[in-house]
C-alpha positions in Angstrom: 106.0 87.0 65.6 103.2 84.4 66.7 100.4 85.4 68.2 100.2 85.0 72.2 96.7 84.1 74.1 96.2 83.9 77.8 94.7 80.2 78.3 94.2 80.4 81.9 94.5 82.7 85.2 93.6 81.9 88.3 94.7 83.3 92.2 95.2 82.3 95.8 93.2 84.5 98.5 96.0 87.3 99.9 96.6 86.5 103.0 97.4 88.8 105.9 100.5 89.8 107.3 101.4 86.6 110.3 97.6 85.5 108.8 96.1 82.3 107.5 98.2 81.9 104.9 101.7 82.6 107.4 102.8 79.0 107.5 101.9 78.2 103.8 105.1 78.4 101.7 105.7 80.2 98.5 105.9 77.4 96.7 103.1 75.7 98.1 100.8 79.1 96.8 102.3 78.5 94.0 101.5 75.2 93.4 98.2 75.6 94.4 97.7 78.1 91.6 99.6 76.3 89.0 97.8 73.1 89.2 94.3 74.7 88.7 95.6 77.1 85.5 96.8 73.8 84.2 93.0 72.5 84.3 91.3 75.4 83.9 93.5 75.8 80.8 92.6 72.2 79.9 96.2 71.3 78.8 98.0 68.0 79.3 100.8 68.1 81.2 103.3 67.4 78.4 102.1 70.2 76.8 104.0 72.8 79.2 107.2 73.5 77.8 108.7 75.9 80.4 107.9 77.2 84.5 108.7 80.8 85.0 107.4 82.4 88.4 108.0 85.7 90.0 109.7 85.7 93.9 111.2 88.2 95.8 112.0 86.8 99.2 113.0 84.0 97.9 113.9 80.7 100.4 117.1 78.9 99.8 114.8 75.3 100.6 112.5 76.4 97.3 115.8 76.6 94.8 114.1 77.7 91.7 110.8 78.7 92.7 109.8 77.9 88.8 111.3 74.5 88.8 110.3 73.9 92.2 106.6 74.6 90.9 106.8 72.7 88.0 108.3 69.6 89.9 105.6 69.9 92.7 103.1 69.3 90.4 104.2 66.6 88.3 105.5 68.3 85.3 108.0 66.3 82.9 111.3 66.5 84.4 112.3 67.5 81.2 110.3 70.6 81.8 112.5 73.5 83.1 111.9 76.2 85.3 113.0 79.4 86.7 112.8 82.5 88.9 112.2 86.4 88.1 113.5 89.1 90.9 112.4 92.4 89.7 110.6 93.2 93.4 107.2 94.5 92.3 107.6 93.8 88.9 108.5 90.1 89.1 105.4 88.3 88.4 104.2 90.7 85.8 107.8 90.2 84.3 107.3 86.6 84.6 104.2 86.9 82.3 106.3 89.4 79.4 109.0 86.4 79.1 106.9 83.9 78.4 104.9 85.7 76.3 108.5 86.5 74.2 109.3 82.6 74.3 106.0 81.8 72.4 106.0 84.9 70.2 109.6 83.7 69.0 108.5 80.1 68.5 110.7 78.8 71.5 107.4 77.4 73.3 104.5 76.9 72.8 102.9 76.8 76.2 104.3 78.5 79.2 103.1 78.2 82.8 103.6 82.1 84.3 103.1 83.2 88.1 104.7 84.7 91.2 104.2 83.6 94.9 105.1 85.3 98.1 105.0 84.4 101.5 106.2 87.9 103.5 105.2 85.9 106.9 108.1 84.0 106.3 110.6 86.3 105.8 113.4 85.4 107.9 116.1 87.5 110.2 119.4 86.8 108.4 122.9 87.0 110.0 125.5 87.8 107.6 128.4 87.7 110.3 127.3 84.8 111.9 129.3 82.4 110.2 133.0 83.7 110.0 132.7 86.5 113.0 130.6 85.2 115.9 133.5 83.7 118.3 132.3 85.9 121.3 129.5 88.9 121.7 126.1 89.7 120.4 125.1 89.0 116.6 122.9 91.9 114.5 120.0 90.0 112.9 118.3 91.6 109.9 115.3 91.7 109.2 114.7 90.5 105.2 111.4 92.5 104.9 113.0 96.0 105.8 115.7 94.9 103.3 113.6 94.3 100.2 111.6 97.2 100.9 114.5 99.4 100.0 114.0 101.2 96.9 117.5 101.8 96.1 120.8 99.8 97.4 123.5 100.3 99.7 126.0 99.5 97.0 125.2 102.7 95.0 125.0 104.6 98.6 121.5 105.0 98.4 118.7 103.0 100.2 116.0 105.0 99.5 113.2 103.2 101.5 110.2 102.5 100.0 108.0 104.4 102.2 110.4 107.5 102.8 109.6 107.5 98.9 106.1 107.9 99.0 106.6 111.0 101.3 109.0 112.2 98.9 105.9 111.9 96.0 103.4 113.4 97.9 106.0 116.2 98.5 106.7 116.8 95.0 103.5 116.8 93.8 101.5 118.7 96.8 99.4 115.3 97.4 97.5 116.0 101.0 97.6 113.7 104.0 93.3 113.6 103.0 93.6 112.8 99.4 95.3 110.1 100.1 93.3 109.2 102.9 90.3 109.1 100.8 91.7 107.3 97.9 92.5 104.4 100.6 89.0 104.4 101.5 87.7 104.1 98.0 90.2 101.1 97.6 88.6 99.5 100.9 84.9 100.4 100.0 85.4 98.6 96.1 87.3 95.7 97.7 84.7 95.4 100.2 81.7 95.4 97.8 83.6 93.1 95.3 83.8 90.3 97.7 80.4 90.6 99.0 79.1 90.3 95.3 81.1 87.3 94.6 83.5 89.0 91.7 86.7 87.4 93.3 85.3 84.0 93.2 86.3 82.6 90.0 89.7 84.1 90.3 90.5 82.5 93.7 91.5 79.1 94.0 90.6 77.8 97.6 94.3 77.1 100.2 94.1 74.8 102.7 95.9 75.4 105.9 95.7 73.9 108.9 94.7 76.0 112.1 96.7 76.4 115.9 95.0 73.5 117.5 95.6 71.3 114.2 92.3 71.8 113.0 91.9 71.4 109.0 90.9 74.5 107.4 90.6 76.4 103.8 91.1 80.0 103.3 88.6 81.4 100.1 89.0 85.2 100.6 91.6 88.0 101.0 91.9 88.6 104.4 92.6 92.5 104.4 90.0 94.5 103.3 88.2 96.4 105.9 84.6 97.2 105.9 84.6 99.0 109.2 87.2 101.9 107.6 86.2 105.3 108.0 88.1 108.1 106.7 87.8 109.7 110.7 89.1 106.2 111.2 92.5 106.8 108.7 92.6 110.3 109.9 93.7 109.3 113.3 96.4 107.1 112.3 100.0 108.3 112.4 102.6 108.9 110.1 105.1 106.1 109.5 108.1 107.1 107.8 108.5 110.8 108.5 107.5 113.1 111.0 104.8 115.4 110.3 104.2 113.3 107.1 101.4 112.2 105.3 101.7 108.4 104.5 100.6 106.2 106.8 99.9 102.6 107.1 96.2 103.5 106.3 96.9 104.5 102.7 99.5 102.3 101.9 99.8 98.4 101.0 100.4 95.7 103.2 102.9 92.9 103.6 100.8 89.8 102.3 101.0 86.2 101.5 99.7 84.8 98.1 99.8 83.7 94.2 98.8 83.7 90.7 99.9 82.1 88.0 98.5 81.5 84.1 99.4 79.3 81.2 100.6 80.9 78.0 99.5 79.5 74.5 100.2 79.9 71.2 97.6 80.2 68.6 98.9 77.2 67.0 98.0 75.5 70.4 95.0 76.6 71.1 93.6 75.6 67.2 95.3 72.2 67.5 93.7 71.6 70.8 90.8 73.5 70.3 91.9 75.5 73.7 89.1 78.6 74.8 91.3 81.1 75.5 90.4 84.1 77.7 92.3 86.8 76.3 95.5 88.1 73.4 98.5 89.7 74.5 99.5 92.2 72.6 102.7 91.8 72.4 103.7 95.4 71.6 102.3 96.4 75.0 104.9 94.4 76.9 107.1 97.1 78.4 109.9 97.4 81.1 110.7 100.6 81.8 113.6 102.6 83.9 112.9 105.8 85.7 114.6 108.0 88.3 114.7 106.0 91.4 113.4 108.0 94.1 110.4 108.7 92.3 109.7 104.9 91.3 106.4 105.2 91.8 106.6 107.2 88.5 107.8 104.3 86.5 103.8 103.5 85.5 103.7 106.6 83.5 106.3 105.7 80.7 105.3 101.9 81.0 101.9 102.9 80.1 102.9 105.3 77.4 104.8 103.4 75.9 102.7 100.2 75.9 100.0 102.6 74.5 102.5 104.2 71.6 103.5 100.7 70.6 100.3 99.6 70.4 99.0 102.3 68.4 96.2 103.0 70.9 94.9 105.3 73.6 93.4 105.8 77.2 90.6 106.0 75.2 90.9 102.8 73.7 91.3 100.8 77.4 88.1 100.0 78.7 89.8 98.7 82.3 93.6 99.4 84.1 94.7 97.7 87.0 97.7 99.3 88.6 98.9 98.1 91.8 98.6 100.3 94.4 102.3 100.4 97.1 101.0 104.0 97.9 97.7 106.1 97.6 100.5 108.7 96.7 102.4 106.5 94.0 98.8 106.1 92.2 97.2 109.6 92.6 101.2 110.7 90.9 100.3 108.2 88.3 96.8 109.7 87.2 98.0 112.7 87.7 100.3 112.6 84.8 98.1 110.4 83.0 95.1 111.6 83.1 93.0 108.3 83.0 89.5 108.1 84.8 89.2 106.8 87.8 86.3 105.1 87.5 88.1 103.2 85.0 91.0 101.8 86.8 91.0 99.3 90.0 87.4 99.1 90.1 87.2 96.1 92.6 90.0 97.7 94.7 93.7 97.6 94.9 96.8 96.3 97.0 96.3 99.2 99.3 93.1 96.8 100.3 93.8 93.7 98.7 97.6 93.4 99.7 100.7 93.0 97.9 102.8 90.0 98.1 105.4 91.7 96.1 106.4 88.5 94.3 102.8 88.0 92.9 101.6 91.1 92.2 102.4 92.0 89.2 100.1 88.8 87.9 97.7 89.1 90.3 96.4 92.1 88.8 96.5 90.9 85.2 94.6 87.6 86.8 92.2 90.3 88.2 91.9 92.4 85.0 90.7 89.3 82.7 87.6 88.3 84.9 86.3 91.7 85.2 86.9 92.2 81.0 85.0 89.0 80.6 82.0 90.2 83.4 82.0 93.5 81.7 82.6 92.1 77.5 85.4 94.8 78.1 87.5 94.8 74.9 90.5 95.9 75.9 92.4 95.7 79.6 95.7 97.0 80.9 97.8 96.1 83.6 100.6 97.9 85.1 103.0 97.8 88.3 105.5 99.9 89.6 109.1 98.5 91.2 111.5 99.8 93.3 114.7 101.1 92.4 112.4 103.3 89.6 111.5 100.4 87.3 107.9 99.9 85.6 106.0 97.9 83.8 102.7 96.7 81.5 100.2 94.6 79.2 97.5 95.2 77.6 94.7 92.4 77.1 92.5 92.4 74.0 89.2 89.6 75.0 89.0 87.0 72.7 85.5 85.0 71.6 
């Protein structure tokens, strides 16, 4: 097996929900994103032999979000592309396959991301074409449709945030312990940005404003530095009545993108490439677990990432795990164990945002700039998917 390295990694801002970002498509974040880790990366264009991105809500007008990247930008048309749908997972997943196409000498440079635009998430009629002669048509609403955890095929929905009550529930997590873990999301997000540490991440999106005005958007729009826990206190329950989840403590629907090239060591000493971190390559997991408690699925992704590695919690300096719930992370560490202090240390999607496409490589793009700040040795990166699916990479810095 050949070794992997992560060239480049760079991010758009996350936008919020109907925000700046709400007009700017998928595959225009994703572009955005691509282009620059092709630079950063310092790779001709040539070199790239294959586009895989991450998309949930995918738009029938973007085909292949992959190939509709790669094209965008002016890759080969000789270059293909395609899509990953593994809802939370998918851009992480996106990451793990072209790691495996390089590792088993199929590439030797792969262009990796996810990009999501939940803004434009359309209503969908699925009767409207054969059965609407005479009467009212039922729009649906594609958000509330990913969000489902389960599927109506098997008989069970299981919506994503009637899941989160259903972990706080089985492990006794309190309405203020998830309350204050939001807030400690917030307060690290907040103090991240105002020190710069999402700068060299983010590449800048330019949109153009209501009154046609030219704009750029440079920072995630969510985080709140006004939040007080008296503040989350007040807010009500969302999903069931007398509950403890709220929209306080969990994510948002967002906009945004990541993307990364993927090298091979013979690349990167042919080209004398600076890469910014290894994959190793044991660490990349996808794991199943019992649906309704999906938020679970980061336990045996990271154990087993950690078992195949031959390592410990004691061995990873930094873990970023995306954040749906307060409750889905606080069951993680929990079972676990790891120190908190350790993990999501410039906040999480419950203040950043989760554009569920992008995710799962936002937080890997994340993870390498704060390993390099720190000289961290080693970095993991984890995410959690609906349905009960899970999974991770661990970084090792290079140089």
């Amino acid at each position: 097996m050949r070794e992997v390295l992560l060239a480049s990694a760079v991010r758009t801002p996350i936008g919020a929900f109907g925000g700046s970002l709400r007009e700017v498509k998928a595959s225009q974040l994703g572009a955005y994103c691509a282009e620059e880790a092709i630079r950063r990366a310092r790779l001709p264009r040539e070199a790239i032999d294959e586009s895989i991105f991450g998309c949930v809500i995918q738009a029938m007008y973007e085909a292949s979000l992959g190939r509709t990247v790669a094209q965008m930008i002016g890759l080969p048309d000789t270059v293909p592309g395609f899509t990953v749908q593994q809802q939370c997972c998918s851009g992480m997943q996106a990451l793990i396959l072209g790691a495996q196409r390089i590792a088993l000498g199929e590439a030797d440079a792969v262009l990796v991301g996810g990009a999501e635009n939940m803004s434009l998430a359309p209503y969908v009629s699925y009767s409207g074409r054969w059965g609407g002669r005479l009467g009212h048509q039922q729009l649906i609403d594609s958000i509330t449709e990913i969000t489902y955890a389960g599927s109506q095929m098997i008989g069970k929905e299981w919506y994503m945030g009637a899941l989160a009550e259903h972990h706080a529930e089985v492990y006794k997590l309190g309405r203020e312990e998830q309350d204050a873990y939001a807030l400690e999301s917030h307060r690290r997000a907040v103090e991240a940005q105002r020190a710069g540490r999402f700068d060299d991440e983010i590449v800048p999106v330019p949109v153009e404003g209501s009154k046609g005005q030219a704009g750029v958007v440079t920072e995630d729009e969510r985080p709140r530095p006004e939040l007080t826990l008296a503040g989350l206190a007040r807010l009500s329950s969302v999903f069931r009545q007398g509950g403890s989840v709220t929209a306080g403590n969990s994510c948002g629907f967002n906009d945004g993108g990541a993307a990364a090239v993927l090298v091979s060591e013979d690349l990167v000493d042919r080209l004398r490439l600076t890469p910014l971190a290894r994959v190793l390559l044991p660490s990349l997991v996808t794991v199943g677990c019992e649906p309704p408690l999906m938020g679970y699925a980061i336990v045996p992704a990271v154990q087993k990432a950690l078992k195949r590695t031959g390592l410990g919690l004691e061995d990873i300096d930094l873990i970023e795990a995306n954040e749906a719930f307060a409750a889905q992370v606080l069951v993680d560490e929990r079972e676990l164990g790891w120190d908190r202090l350790r993990v999501n240390v410039n906040g999480g999607g419950i203040a950043l945002g989760h554009p569920v496409g992008s995710s799962g490589l936002r937080i890997v793009v994340t993870l390498v700039y704060e390993m390099g700040r720190r000289k961290a040795q080693r970095g993991l990166a984890t995410v959690a998917a609906g349905s009960g699916m899970g999974t991770a990479v661990i970084l090792e810095r290079v140089g």
